[in-house]
N, C-alpha and C positions, 0 to 999 in steps of 0.2 A: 696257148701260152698266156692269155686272159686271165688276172689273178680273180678270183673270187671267192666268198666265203659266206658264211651268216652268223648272225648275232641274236640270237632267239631268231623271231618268226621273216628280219629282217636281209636281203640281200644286201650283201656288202662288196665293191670292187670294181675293177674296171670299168664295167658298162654300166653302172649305176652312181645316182646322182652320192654325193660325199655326206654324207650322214651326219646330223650333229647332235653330239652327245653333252648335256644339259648337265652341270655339274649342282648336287646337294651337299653338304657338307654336315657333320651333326656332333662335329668336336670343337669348343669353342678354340682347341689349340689351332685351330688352320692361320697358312699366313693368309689368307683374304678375308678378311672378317666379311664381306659382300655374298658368302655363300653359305656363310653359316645358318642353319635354321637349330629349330628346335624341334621336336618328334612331332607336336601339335602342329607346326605349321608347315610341315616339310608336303603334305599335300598339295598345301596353296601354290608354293613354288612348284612342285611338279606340272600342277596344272598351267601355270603362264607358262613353263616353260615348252611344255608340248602347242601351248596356241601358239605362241611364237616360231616353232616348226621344230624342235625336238624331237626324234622319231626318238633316242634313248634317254634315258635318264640312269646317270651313272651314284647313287648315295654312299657313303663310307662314315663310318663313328668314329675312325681312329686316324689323326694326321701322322703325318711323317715329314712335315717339316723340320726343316737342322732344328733342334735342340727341343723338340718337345717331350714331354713327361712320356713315359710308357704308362699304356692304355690297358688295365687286367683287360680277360676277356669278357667278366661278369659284366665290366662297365662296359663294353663291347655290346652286347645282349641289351643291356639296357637303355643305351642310346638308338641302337640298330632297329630292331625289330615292332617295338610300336609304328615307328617311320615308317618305314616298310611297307606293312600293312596298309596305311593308311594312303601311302602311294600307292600301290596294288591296287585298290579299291578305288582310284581316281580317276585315275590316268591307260587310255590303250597303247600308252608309249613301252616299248622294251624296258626292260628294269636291271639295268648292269649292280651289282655288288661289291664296293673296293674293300678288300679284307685279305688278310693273308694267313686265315686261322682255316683249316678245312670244318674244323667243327660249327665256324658260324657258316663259313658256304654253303654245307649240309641242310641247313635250317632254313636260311635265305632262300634256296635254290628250290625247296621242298614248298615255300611258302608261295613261290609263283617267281622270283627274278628268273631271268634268263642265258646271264652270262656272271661271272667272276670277275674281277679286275684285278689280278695279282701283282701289286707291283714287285714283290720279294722273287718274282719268278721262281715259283713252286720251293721254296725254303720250307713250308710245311710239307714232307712226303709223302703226305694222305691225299696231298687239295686235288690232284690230278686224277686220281681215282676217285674224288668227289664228284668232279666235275659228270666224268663220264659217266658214271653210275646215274646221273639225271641225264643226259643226256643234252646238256649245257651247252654254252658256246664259253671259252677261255681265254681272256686277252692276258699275254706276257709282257710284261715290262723290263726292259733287260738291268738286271743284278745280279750280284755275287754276295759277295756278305750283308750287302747291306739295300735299302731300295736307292738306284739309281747311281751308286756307284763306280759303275763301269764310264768310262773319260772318252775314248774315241769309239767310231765304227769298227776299225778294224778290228775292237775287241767284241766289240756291242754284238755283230752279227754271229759270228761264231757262239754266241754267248744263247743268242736267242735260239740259234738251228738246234744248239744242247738241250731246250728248255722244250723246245717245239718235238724233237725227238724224243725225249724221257714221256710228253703229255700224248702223243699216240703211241707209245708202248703200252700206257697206263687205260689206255682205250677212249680218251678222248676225239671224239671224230675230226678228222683232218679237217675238214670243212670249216670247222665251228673255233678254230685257232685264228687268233689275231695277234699285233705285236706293237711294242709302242718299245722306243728307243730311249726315253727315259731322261729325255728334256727337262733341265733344273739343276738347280744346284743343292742336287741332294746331301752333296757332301762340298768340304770347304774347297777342297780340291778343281770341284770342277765350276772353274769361272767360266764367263759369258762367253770367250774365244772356243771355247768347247762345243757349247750349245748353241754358237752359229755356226760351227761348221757340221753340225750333224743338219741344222735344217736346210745347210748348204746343198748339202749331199744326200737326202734322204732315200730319193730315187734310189741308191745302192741297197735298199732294204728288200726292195723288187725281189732281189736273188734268191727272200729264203720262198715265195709263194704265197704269203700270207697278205689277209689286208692289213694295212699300217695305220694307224693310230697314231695321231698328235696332238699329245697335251702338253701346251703353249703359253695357254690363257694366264695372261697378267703374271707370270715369271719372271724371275730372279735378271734372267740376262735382259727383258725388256727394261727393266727398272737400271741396268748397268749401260747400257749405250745412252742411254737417256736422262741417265740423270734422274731417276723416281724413285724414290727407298719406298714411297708406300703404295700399295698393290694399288690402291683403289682408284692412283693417278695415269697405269698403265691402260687403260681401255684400248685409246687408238696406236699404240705400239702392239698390241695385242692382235688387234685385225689385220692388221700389217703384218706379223707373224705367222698369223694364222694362215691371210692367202696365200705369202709364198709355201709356210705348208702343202697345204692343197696344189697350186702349180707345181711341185717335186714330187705329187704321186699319196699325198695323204686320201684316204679314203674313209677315214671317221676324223671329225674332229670334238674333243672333250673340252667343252667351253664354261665359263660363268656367264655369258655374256650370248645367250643364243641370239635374239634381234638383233643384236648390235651387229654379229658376223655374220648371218645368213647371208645376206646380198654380196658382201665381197666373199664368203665361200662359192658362191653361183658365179661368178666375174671368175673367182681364180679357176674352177672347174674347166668353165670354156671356152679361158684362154690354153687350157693346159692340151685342149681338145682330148677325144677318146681317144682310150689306147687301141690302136689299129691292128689288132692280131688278125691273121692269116690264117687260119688254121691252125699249122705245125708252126708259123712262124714270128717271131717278134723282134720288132727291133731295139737292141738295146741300150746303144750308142750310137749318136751322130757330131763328128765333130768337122765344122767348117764346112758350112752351107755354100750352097753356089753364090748367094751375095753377099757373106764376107769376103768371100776369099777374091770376087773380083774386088772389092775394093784396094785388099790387100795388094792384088797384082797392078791395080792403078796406080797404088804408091811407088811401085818398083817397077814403072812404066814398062809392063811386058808388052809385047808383041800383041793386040788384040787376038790376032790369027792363032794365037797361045793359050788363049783364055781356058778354050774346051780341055784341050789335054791336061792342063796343070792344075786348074778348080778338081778337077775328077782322082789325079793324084793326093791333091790336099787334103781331100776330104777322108778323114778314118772313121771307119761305119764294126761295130761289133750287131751279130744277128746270132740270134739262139733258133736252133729248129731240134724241134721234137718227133716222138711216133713217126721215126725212120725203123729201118735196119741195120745191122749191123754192116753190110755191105752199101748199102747209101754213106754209111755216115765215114767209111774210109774211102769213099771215090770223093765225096767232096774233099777230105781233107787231101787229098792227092791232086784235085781241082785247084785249090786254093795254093799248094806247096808252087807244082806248075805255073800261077800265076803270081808269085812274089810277095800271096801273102801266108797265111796257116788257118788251122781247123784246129780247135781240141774235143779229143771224140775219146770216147771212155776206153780203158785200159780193156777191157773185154770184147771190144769191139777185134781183137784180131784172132779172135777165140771162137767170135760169130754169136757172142754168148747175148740170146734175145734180149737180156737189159741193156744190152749198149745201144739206146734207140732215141741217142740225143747229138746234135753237135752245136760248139757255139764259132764263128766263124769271126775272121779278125782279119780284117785288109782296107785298101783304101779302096774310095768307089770302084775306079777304074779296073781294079782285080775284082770285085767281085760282081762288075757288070760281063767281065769276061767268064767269072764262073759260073754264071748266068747262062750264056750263049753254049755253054760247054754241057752243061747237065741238059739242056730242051735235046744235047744228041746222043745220051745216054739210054738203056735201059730204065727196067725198073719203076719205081713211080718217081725217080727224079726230075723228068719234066714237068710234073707238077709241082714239084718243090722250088722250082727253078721261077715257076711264077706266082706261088706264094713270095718269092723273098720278094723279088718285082713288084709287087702289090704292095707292103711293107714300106717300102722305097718309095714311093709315090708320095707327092709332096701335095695332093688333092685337097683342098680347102674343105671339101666336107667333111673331114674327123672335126670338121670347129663345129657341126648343125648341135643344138641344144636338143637333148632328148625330151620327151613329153617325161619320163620319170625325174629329169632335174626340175623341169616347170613344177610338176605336179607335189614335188615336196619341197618346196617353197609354199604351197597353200596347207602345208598338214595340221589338220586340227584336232585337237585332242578330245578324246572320245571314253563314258565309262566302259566299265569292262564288264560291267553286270555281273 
C-alpha cells in the first residue's frame, strides 16, 4: 500500500525522504519577480539551487498568473530552450519542464528534461502520448478549462483519477505519474478558504496512488491570511505552508525558496514519521487516540474502570488491505458486519472474480480488534492479514527514526552531467 513513483532518475514516495523541487521562471509575467531569470542566467540559479539541496529543478517560459498576456509558442521556444540547455549542461539535478504545449514537451523532453509539469492537466491531446513516447515521468495538476480551476477536493480528485487514467491509456508508465491539487488562485473564484482547506486535507490525495506534489511557495492565500499583497514578503508564511504540506503526506515540494525550506521540510517529514505499510495493509484513518479520548472521558468524570472499553469504542480507524482473494475479502466484510462495524469489498467479489482482491474496512478499534481475534481462526492466509492490520495499529515510536535517505539529501550537491 506504499505510494511510490519516480520522477526521471529520482524515487519519489513514502519511504523516501520529500524531494524539493527548485522553481526557474523565464517569463517576466510571473507573480514572483524573485524567480524570474533570464535564458543566460537561468544556469546560475540552477546550480545554487541544486547546492542548496534541490534534487529537481522544475523551469517554464510561460506564466499563468490571473491576467497575464498569452504566450505564442515561438516566444515559448525562445524563452524555453537556450535555458534549457544551458541547465542541462550544469546541473545533475532532474530537469522538470512546466508547459502545456506537447510540441515543446517533445523537444524539452528529447533534449534531456525528465518529467513534464502540466498544469492544464493534458488539455493538449498529444502531451500524454508525448510523454510516454520518451519514457518520461508526468506531473498533473488538476484542471478543467482552465489551469487550477477546479475549487474543492471533492472535485480535485476525481478530476485528477480522469487525467491519471486517460495518461496510462496513452502509455505513460504508472510509475512515473505524480499529482499536484492546484494550490492558488488561479481563478478569481478560488479564495484563500479554498486553498487552506485542500492543504488541510491533502492526505485525502493518498486515494488516487500517486506521489503528491505541493506548490505553496509564496501564494495568493499566504499573502491573504497575512496580510502581504507582495510575493516577496511571503517567505516565512511560505515555510509554514510548506511544512504542514509535507506533515499531510506532500512528497515533492516545488519551492522558490529551496534553503530557506529544507530544514523545516526535514522537521515536517519526521514529525509526520513513515508511512508504516504492512504488506497488504495501510492505515488510513485514525480518529481519537487513546490520549484524547481519556482526557475527554476526564471531563465527563467516567468511571476510570471505564477508560478501556470506551477509548476503544471512540476510537474510529479506516484500514485498506490489498492482494486478498475474493473469499478473504468477504469473510472479513462478514467479520466486520458481525462486529458492529462494515467492509467495502468490490462488487465482483461475490462472483469470485480474481480482481476483487481489495477491501477497505471501517469500525471502531474495538470491532476491529475483535476482527482481528476472528481471522488468526480462519482459513486461508487470513491470519496473516489479521497481523498485518495489528502491525499497522501499533503506535511504536520507531516510524519517527530518520532514514539515512532523509539525512543524505539534506547534504545533495550539485554535480555536472558531462
Amino acid at each position: 500500500m506504499t505510494i511510490e513513483g519516480e520522477l526521471g532518475r529520482l524515487r519519489v514516495g513514502d519511504a523516501y525522504s520529500v524531494r524539493l523541487m527548485g522553481v526557474i521562471n523565464l517569463s517576466a509575467e510571473s507573480f514572483y519577480k524573485g524567480s524570474v531569470s533570464t535564458p543566460e542566467r537561468a544556469a546560475s540559479f540552477a546550480i545554487k539551487m541544486a547546492d542548496e539541496g534541490a534534487e529537481v529543478i522544475d523551469v517554464g517560459a510561460v506564466s499563468t498568473a490571473p491576467g497575464s498576456p498569452f504566450i505564442s509558442e515561438d516566444v515559448e521556444r525562445e524563452r524555453l530552450f537556450p535555458a534549457l540547455e544551458n541547465i542541462l549542461d550544469s546541473v545533475d539535478a532532474e530537469v522538470s519542464v512546466d508547459t502545456q504545449r506537447a510540441s515543446i514537451a517533445d523537444l524539452a523532453l528529447s533534449m534531456g528534461a525528465a518529467c513534464i509539469n502540466d498544469v492544464s492537466c493534458l488539455k493538449d491531446p498529444s502531451m500524454a502520448e508525448v510523454v510516454a513516447d520518451h519514457g518520461a515521468s508526468l506531473l498533473l495538476m488538476a484542471s478543467r478549462d482552465k489551469p487550477g480551476d477546479i475549487l474543492e477536493l471533492k472535485d480535485i480528485i476525481p478530476r485528477l483519477a480522469a487525467a491519471v487514467s486517460t495518461a496510462v491509456e496513452s502509455g505513460v508508465d504508472p510509475r512515473r505519474i505524480l499529482i499536484d491539487p492546484g494550490i492558488g488562485r488561479w481563478i478569481p473564484e478560488k479564495t484563500y478558504e479554498y486553498d487552506l482547506a485542500i492543504l488541510d486535507r491533502m492526505r485525502s490525495l493518498r486515494s488516487l496512488r500517486k506521489p503528491i506534489v505541493a506548490a505553496v511557495s509564496r501564494k495568493s492565500f499566504i499573502g491573504a491570511v497575512l496580510g502581504l499583497k507582495d510575493p516577496a514578503d511571503r517567505l516565512t508564511g511560505s515555510i509554514a505552508a510548506t511544512a504542514i504540506a509535507v506533515y499531510n503526506g506532500a512528497h515533492v515540494v516545488r519551492t522558490h525558496d529551496v534553503a530557506a525550506c529544507r530544514d523545516a521540510v526535514r522537521i515536517a517529514q519526521a514529525a509526520r514519521g513513515m508511512q508504516m505499510p504492512s504488506g497488504r495493509v495501510e492505515l488510513l484513518q485514525l480518529t481519537g487516540s487513546a490520549e484524547e479520548l481519556r482526557c475527554i472521558l476526564d471531563w465527563v468524570e467516567v468511571d476510570p474502570g471505564a477508560y478501556d472499553i470506551l477509548w476503544r469504542k471512540g476510537s474510529f480507524i479506516v484500514v485498506a488491505v490489498e492482494d486478498i482473494t475474493p473469499m478473504e475479502a468477504l469473510v472479513i466484510k462478514q467479520e466486520m458486519l458481525a462486529a458492529g462495524g462494515d467492509a467495502a469489498v468490490p462488487r465482483g467479489a461475490l462472483r469470485c472474480d480474481p480482481s476483487a482482491d481489495r477491501a477497505v474496512i471501517f469500525g471502531t478499534l474495538a470491532q476491529i480488534e475483535r476482527l482481528v481475534r476472528k481471522l488468526r481462526l480462519q482459513p486461508f492466509g487470513l491470519p496473516a492479514i489479521a497481523s498485518e492490520i495489528e502491525s499497522v495499529l501499533s503506535t511504536d515510536a520507531s516510524r519517527y527514526k530518520v532514514t539515512e535517505d532523509v539525512t543524505a539529501s539534506s547534504r545533495q550537491q550539485s554535480k555536472g552531467r558531462g
